[in-house]
TIKEVO-755568 format. One record per residue (C-alpha): residue number from 1; residue in one letter; x, y, z. Coordinates in steps of 0.1 Angstrom, whole numbers. Example, Ala and Ser with C-alpha at 12.3 -4.5 7.8 and 13.67 -1.06 7.14 Angstrom:
# TIKEVO-755568
    n  res      x      y      z
    1    a    123    -45     78
    2    s    137    -11     71
This chain:
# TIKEVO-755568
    n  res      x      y      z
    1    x   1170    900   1201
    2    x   1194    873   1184
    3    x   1196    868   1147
    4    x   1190    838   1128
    5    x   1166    814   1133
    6    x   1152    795   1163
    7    x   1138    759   1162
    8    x   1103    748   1172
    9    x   1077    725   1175
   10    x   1039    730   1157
   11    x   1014    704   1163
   12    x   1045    679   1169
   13    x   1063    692   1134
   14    x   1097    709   1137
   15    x   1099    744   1118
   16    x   1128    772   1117
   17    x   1113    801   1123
   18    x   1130    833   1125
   19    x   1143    843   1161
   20    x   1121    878   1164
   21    x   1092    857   1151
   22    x   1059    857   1173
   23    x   1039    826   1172
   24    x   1015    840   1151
   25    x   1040    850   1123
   26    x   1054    813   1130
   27    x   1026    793   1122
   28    x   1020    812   1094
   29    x   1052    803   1082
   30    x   1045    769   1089
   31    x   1011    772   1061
   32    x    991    772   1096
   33    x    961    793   1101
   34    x    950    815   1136
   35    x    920    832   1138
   36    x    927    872   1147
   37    x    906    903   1151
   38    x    924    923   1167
   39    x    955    921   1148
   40    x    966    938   1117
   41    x   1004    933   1111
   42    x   1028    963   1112
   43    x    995    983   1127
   44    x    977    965   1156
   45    x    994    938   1174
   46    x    981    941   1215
   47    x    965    909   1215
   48    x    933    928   1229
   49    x    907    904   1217
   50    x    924    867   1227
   51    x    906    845   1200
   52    x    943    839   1186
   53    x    953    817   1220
   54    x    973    793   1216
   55    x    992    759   1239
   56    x   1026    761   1246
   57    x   1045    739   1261
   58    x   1056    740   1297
   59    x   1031    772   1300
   60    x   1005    774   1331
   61    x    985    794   1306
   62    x    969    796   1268
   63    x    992    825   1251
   64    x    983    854   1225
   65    x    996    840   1192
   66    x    999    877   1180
   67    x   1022    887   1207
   68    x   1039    858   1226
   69    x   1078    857   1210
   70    x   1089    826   1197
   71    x   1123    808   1214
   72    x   1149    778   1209
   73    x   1126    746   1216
   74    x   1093    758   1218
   75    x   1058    739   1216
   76    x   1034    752   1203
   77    x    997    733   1202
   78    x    972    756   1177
   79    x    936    732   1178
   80    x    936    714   1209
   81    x    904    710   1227
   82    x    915    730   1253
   83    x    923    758   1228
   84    x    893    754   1206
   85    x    868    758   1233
   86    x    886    790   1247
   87    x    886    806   1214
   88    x    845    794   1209
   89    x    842    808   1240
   90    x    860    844   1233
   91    x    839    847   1203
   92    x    804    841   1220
   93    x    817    865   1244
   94    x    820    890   1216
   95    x    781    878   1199
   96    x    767    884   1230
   97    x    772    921   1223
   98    x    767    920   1186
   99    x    733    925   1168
  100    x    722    895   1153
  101    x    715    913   1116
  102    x    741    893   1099
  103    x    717    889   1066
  104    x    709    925   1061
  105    x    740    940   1073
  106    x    764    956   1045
  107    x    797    941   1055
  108    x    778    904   1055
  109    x    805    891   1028
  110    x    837    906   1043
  111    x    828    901   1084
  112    x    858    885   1099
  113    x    838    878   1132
  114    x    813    862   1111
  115    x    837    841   1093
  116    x    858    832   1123
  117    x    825    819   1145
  118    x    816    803   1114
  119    x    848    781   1111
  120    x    851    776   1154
  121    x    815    760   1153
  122    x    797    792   1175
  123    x    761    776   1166
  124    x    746    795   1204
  125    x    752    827   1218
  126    x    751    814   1255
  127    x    764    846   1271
  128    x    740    881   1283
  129    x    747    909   1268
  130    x    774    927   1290
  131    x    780    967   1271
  132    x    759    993   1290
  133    x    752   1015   1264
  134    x    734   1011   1228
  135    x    740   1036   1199
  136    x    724   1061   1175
  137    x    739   1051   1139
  138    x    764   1076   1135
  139    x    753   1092   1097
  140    x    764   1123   1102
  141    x    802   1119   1080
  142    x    794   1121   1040
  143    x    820   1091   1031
  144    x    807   1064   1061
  145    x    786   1055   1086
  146    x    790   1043   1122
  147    x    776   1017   1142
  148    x    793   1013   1170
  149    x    768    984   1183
  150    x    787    964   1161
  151    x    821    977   1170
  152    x    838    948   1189
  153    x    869    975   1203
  154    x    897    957   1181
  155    x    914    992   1182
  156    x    924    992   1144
  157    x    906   1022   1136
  158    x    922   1039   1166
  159    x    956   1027   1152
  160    x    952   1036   1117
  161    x    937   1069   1121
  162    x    971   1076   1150
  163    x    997   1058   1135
  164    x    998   1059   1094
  165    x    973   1091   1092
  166    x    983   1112   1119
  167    x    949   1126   1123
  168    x    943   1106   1158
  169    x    903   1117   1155
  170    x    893   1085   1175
  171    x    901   1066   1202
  172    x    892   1043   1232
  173    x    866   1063   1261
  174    x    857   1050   1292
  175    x    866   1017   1313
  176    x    852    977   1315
  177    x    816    974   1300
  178    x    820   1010   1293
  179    x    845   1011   1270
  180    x    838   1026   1236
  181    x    857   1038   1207
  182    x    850   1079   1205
  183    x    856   1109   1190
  184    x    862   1143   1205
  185    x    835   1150   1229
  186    x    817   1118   1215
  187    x    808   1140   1183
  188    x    795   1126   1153
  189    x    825   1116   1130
  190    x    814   1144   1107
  191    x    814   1168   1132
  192    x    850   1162   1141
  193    x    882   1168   1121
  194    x    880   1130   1107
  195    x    889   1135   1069
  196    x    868   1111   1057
  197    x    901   1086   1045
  198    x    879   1055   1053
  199    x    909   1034   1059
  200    x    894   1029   1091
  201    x    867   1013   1068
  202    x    893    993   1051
  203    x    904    979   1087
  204    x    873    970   1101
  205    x    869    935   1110
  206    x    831    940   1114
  207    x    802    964   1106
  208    x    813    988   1121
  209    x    825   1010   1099
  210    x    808   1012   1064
  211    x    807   1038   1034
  212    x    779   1056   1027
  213    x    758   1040    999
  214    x    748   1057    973
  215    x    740   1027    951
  216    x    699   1030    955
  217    x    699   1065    939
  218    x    721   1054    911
  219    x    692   1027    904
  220    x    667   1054    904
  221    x    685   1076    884
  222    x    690   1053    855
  223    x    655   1044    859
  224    x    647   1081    850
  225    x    640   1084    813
  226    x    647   1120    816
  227    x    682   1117    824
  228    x    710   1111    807
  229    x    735   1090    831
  230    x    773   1094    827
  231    x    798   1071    843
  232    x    838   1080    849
  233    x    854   1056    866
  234    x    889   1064    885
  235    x    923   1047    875
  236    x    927   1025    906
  237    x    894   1012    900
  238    x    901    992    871
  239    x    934    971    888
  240    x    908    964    919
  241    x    872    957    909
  242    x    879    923    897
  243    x    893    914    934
  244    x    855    913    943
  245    x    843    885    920
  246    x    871    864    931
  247    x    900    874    907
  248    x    936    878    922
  249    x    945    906    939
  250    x    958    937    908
  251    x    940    915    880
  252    x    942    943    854
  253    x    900    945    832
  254    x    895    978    825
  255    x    876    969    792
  256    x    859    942    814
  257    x    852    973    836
  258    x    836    990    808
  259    x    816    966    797
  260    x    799    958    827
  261    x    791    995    837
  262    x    774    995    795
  263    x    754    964    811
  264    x    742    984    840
  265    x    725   1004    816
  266    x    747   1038    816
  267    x    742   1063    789
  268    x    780   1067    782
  269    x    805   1051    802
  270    x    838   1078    804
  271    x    870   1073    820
  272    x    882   1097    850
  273    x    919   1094    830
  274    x    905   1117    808
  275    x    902   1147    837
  276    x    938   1135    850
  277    x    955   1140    819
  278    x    935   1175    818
  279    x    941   1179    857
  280    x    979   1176    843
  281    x    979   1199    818
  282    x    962   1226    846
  283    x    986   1217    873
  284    x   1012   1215    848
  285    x   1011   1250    835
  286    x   1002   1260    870
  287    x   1036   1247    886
  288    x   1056   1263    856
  289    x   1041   1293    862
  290    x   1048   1299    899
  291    x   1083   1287    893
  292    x   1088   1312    868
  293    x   1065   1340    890
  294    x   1098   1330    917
  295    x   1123   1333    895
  296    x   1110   1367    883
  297    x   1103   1353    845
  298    x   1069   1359    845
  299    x   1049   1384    820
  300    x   1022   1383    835
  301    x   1009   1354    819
  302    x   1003   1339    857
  303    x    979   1350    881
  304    x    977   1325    908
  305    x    997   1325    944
  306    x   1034   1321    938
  307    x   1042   1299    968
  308    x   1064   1280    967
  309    x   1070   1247    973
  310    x   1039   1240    951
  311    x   1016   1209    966
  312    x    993   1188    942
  313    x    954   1184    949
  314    x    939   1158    937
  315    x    933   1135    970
  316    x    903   1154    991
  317    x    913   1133   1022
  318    x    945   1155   1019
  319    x    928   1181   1010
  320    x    909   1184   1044
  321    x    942   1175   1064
  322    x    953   1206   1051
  323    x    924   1229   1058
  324    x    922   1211   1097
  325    x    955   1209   1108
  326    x    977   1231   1084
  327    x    955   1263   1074
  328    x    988   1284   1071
  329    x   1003   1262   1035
  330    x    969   1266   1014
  331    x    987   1291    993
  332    x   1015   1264    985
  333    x    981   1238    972
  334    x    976   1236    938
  335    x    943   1253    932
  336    x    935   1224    902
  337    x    904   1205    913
  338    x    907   1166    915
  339    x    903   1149    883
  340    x    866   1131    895
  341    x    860   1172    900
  342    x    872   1184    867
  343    x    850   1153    850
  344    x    821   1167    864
  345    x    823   1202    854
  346    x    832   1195    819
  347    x    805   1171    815
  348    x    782   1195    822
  349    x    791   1221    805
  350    x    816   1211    777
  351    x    801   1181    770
  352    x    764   1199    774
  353    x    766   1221    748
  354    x    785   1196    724
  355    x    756   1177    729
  356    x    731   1200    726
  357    x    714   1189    761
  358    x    702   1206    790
  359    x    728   1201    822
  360    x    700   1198    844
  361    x    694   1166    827
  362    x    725   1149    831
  363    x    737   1130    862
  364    x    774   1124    867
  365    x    783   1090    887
  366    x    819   1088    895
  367    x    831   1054    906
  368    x    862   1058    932
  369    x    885   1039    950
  370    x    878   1065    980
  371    x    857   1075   1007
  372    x    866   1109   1009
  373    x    855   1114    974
  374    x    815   1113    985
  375    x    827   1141   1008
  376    x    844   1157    978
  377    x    815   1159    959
  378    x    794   1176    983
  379    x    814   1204    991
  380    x    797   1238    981
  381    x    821   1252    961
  382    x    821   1221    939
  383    x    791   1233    915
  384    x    807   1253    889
  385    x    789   1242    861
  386    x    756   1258    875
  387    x    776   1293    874
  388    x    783   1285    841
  389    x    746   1282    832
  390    x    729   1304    862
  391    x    724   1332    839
  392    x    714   1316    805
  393    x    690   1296    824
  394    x    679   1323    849
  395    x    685   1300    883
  396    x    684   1309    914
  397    x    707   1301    940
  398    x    683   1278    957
  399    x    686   1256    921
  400    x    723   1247    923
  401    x    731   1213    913
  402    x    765   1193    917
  403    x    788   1189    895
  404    x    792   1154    900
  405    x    758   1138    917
  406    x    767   1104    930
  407    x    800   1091    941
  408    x    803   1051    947
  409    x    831   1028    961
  410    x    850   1005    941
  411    x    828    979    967
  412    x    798    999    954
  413    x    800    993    921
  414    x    811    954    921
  415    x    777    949    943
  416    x    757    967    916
  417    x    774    942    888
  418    x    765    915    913
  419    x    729    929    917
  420    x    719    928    882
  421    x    736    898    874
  422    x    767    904    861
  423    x    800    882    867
  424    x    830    905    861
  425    x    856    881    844
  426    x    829    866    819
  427    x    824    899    803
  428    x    841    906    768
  429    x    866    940    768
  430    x    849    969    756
  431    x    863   1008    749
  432    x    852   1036    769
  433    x    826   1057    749
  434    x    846   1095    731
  435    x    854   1121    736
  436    x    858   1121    777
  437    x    868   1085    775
  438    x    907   1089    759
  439    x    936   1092    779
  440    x    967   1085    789
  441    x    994   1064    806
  442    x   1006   1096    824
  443    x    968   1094    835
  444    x    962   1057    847
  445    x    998   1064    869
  446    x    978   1090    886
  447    x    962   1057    909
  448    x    993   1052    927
  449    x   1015   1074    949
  450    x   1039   1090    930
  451    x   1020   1088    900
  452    x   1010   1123    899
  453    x   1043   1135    904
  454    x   1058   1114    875
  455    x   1024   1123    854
  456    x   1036   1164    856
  457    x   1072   1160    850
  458    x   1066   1140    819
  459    x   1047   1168    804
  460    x   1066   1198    823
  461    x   1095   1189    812
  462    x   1085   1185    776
  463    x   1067   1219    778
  464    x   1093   1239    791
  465    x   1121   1224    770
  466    x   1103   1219    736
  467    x   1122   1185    737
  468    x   1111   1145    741
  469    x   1118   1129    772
  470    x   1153   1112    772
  471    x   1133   1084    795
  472    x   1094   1085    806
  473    x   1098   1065    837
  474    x   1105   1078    870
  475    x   1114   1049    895
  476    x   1126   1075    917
  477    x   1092   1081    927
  478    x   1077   1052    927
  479    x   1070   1023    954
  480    x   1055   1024    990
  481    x   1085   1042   1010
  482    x   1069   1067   1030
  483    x   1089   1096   1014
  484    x   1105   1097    982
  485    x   1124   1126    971
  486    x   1144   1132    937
  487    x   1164   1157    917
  488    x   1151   1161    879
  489    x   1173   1181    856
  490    x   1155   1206    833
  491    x   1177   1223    812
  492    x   1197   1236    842
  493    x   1170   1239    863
  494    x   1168   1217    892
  495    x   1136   1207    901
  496    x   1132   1191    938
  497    x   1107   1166    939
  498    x   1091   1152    971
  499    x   1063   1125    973
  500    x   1044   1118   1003
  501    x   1030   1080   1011
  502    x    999   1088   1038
  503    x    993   1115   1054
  504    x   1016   1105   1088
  505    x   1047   1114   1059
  506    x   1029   1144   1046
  507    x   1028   1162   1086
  508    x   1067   1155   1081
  509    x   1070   1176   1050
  510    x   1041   1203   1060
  511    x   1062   1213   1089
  512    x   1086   1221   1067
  513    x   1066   1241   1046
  514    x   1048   1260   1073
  515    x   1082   1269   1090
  516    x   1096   1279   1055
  517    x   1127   1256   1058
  518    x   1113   1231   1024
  519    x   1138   1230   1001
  520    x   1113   1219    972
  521    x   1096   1234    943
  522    x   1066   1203    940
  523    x   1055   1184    965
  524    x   1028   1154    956
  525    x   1004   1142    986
  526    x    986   1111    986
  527    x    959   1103   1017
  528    x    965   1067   1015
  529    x    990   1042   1018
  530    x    999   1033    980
  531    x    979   1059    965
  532    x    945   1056    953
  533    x    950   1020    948
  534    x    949   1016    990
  535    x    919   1039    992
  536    x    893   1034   1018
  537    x    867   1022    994
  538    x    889    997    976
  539    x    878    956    982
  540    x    891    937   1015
  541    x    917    935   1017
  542    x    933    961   1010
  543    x    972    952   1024
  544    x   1009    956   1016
  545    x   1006    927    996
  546    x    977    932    973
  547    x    989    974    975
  548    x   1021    960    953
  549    x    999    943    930
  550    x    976    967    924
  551    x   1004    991    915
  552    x   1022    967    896
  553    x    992    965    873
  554    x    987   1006    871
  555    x   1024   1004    854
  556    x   1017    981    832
  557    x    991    997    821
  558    x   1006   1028    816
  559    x   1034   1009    795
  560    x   1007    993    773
  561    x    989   1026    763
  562    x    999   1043    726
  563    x   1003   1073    747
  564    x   1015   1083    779
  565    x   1019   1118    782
  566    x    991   1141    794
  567    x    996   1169    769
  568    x    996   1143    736
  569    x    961   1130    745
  570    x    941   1146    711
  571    x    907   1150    736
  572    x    924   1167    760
  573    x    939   1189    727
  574    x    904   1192    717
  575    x    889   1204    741
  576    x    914   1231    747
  577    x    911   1244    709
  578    x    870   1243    717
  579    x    867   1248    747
  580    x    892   1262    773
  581    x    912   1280    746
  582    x    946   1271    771
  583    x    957   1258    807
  584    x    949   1283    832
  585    x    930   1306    808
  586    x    901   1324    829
  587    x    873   1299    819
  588    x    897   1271    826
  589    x    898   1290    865
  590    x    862   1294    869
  591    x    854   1258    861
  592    x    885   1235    870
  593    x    901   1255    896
  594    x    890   1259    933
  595    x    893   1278    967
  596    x    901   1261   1002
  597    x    890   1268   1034
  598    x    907   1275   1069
  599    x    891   1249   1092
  600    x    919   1258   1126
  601    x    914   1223   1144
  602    x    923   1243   1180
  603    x    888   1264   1173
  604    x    868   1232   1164
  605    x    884   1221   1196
  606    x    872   1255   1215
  607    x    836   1253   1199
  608    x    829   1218   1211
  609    x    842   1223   1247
């Protein structure tokens, strides 16, 4: 394809446009708009759903903006009658399979099909419905729903899961009026090996797709005069939520944040920092100890699985991966719970008795840029703190209750603000309520990828030298490169570092491990592209672009904060000297550590056929 730029012709404007440019990526050059659905750039580009046609010059035929190459002295014609009524045709095609629930349905504000029929003038369906088959709402996945009645077979599910996941849990079934987008044996998503990423949610041009929402129970909780409601709210939440009342993309209001959760009526609004910068100080000690358990410096002072490479796990999306498709590297996962884990089990038990209050009566909302986090929540093992209590309160078994009750979406929580009346960016900044409400830069870093990693060697480093950092920040790390590897010199140790950007990077680095050929002691694994900050419950959209600014504004957040390493934050001190006694002591293990389980994706495979 020849280099340099290529002359053409928009609406009878000349524009140099580069020479591998489509038509698409040329009239956007040119500040000209073209309705897609289909297309996602760098993900989906067939040109499936033709409502991006366009004239061209010379041409028997309308072309697909989205894939038709650009050349030396091309026409191009974007809103001619001709190509208005095709496009106002293709999407009445598309209505006339499409339930008409527009008002009630929960992607109403961020529906592409609705705002493209909007702007082409679509005032009639005129077409009969032409799909064979209507479907059950699919509810059976923790972290979203399906409707595939509204799923208008754009593919971009199929290609996120496939191409930046690796999971491939979805894809196209059958032919003409039957097509459909399936899983395995047409299984409910939650019966399947989907991880419950959601950035198939984040993709979604329609309805479709859609977390589950927990919002109404939230409502009733704080309704409850018996309860006591605590919020946490996760790092990448704060450099997002304000994307959803119409600020620009990585506007930084965390004390905004704050004080529109106080306005929702919450009993204490806490900070999910506070459980990274303790999720640190755990994985921390933990990652020292198995280096020193490999080196034979240990005395005994360790007593988890040696294995190295040692992989962090705080992202359950990854978490899952891991248990499907690579069972035989658990030993090499961290056994620290995520930090919205940790949270919960402090709160009530910690927190319980510092407040003198039943746990039975409190109810832990975590707000989460993630999907997979609602899945988190409800695993089985993830209800420590009734352990703690079962015998002081003489429960039964059949009396457990969660550690954390309700998980919402960054989306979530905005349309609660919105609900009761609250505009975001008029609302004064307010702190987060003590003691689980401190933390630390190393902590807010945790919502990007790489963040972790840096997060741990800040306070690694300090721990096993007894010496200040020369330099806190680790650019090395940083950024959207799908895998990011670095050397860090401790005292003539040489620590090999590798960071994994989505999970199609982390298969690359697990086949390492699993064959025993990794060369490094600490491997960090994020689910999503970006981190946190791209999770599958962040607002729409969530692309490379607004990805850069949302982690642009987790940095400078991290630079603003008095502190910014984990193991200087005085609550996390505190609750250590009160509490845990030390990292990795055994009440530490009981309540902020976890097991995983073997979930061999070739039996799941066997079982459904």
């Amino acid at each position: 394809m020849s280099e340099g730029n290529v002359q053409v012709t928009i609406n009878g404007h000349s524009h140099a446009v580069p020479a591998n440019s489509t038509i698409l990526e040329a009239c956007q050059k040119a500040h000209i708009q073209i309705p897609t659905l289909c297309y996602w750039k760098d993900l989906c580009e067939e040109g499936s759903c033709g409502i991006c046609v366009v004239e061209v010059a010379k041409s028997h035929k309308l072309q697909r903006a989205c894939v038709t190459q650009v050349f030396e002295g091309m026409e191009i014609l974007t809103h001619t009658p001709k190509v208005l009524d095709a496009r106002k045709i293709v999407a009445e095609l598309i209505l006339a399979n499409h339930p008409k629930d527009c008002l009630s349905c929960d992607a109403n504000e961020s529906c592409d099909l609705r705002k493209i029929t909007y702007d082409l003038g679509v005032d009639q369906a005129r077409f009969q419905k032409t799909r064979v088959e209507d479907f059950d709402l699919d509810l059976t996945s923790p972290a979203f729903k399906r409707d595939m009645n509204k799923c208008i077979l754009c593919r971009r599910c199929v290609e996120v899961c496939d191409k930046v996941q690796s999971v491939s849990v979805i894809d196209t079934a059958g032919r003409g009026f039957e097509s459909k987008i399936a899983t395995f044996m047409d299984r409910g998503i939650g019966d399947s090996y989907c991880i419950n990423c959601g950035q198939c949610v984040l993709v979604c041009p329609t309805g479709a797709l859609i977390e589950q929402n927990e919002i109404d129970g939230v409502w009733k909780a704080l309704a409850d005069p018996k309860k006591i409601v605590l919020v946490e709210t996760a790092p990448a939440v704060r450099v997002a939520i304000g994307e959803a009342f119409g600020m620009p993309a990585g506007s930084l209001v965390t004390g905004k944040m704050v004080a529109g959760l106080r306005r929702l009526n919450f009993d204490k609004v806490f900070d999910t920092q506070f459980s990274a910068d303790l999720t640190i100080m755990e994985e921390g000690f933990e990652l020292i100890g198995r280096i020193k358990k490999a080196l034979g410096q240990d005395k005994g002072e360790y007593h988890g699985p040696p294995n190295l490479p040692m992989i962090t796990s705080c992202s359950p999306g990854w978490i899952k991966f891991a248990e499907h498709f690579f069972p035989e590297v658990l030993d090499h996962l961290s056994t620290c719970k995520s930090p919205q884990q940790m949270f919960g089990s402090c709160a009530k038990t910690y927190y319980a008795e510092k407040m003198n209050v039943d746990p039975r009566d409190i109810v832990v909302v975590s707000i989460m840029p993630c999907t997979a986090k609602k899945y988190e929540a409800k695993r089985p093992e993830m209800n420590s703190a009734f352990h703690y209590w079962k015998e002081k309160y003489q429960l039964s078994d059949d009396q457990s209750f969660p550690d954390v009750d309700f998980v919402l979406t960054t989306r979530e929580a905005s349309r609660m603000m919105k609900q009761a009346g609250i505009h975001l960016p008029d609302l004064p900044d307010e702190q987060f309520d003590q003691p689980l409400g401190m933390s630390t830069g190393a902590a807010t870093i945790f919502g990007s990828s790489g963040g972790v990693m840096e997060a741990a060697i800040r306070t690694a480093y300090e721990v096993i030298t007894e010496k200040p950092l020369p330099k806190l920040d680790f650019e090395q790390v940083r950024g959207l490169e799908g895998i990011k590897k670095a050397d860090i010199d401790i005292e003539g140790l040489t620590l090999k570092i590798a960071v994994a950007n989505s999970l199609g990077s982390a298969r690359i680095l697990l086949d390492e491990v699993a064959a025993g050929k990794s060369p490094y002691h600490f491997i960090e694994v994020m689910t999503c592209p970006g981190g946190c900050i791209g999770g599958g419950g962040q607002p729409y959209p969530t692309n490379t672009e607004v990805r850069e600014k949302r982690i642009k504004a987790v940095y400078t957040e991290d630079r603003n904060l008095t502190i910014r390493k984990s193991h200087e934050n005085p609550a996390v001190k505190s609750i250590y000297t009160e509490f845990f006694g030390k990292p990795n002591s055994e009440k530490s293990h009981h309540l902020l550590h976890t097991t995983y389980t073997k979930r061999d994706i070739h039996e799941m495979e066997k079982q459904h056929s």
